[in-house]
C-alpha positions as CSV (number, residue, x, y, z in Angstrom):
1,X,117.8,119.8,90.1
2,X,115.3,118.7,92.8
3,X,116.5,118.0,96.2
4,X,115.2,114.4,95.5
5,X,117.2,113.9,92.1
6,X,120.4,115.0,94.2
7,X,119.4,112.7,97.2
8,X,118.4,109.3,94.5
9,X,121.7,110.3,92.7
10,X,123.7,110.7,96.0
11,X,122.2,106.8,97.9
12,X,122.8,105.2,94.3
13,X,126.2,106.3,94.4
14,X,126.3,105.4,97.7
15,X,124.9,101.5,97.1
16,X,126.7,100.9,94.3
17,X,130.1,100.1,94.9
18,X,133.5,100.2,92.3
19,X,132.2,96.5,91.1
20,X,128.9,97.6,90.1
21,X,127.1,95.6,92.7
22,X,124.7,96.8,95.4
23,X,126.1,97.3,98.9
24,X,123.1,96.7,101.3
25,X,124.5,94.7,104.1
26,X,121.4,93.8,105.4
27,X,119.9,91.7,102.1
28,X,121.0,88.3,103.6
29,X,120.1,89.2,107.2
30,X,117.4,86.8,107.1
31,X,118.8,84.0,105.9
32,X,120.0,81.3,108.0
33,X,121.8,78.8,105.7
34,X,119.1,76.5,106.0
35,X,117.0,75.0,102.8
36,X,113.9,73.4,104.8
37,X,112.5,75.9,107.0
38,X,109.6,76.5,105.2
39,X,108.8,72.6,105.6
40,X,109.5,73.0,109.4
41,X,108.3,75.7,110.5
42,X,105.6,74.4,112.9
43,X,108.4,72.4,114.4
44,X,111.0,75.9,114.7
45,X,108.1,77.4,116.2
46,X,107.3,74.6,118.7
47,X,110.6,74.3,120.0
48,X,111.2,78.2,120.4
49,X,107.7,78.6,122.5
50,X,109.1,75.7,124.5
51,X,111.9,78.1,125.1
């Protein structure tokens, strides 16, 4: 077994929790909640360069 194989095997263990489901904590770090961001976006970035 490759040092690679052990490592894969080890962070899968590792993401995967009891449930079966990944554990990354950051996969929703980007979201803010809101549904129309995309369609504002020139707005979000006016106001924050008025910051």
């Amino acid at each position: 077994m490759t040092i690679s194989e052990v490592s894969r095997e080890a962070l899968e263990a590792y993401l995967v929790g009891p449930s079966g489901r990944r554990r990354l904590g950051a996969a929703a770090a980007g979201r803010s909640g809101a549904s129309d961001v995309s369609e504002r976006i020139e707005e979000i970035l006016a106001a924050e360069a008025r910051r």
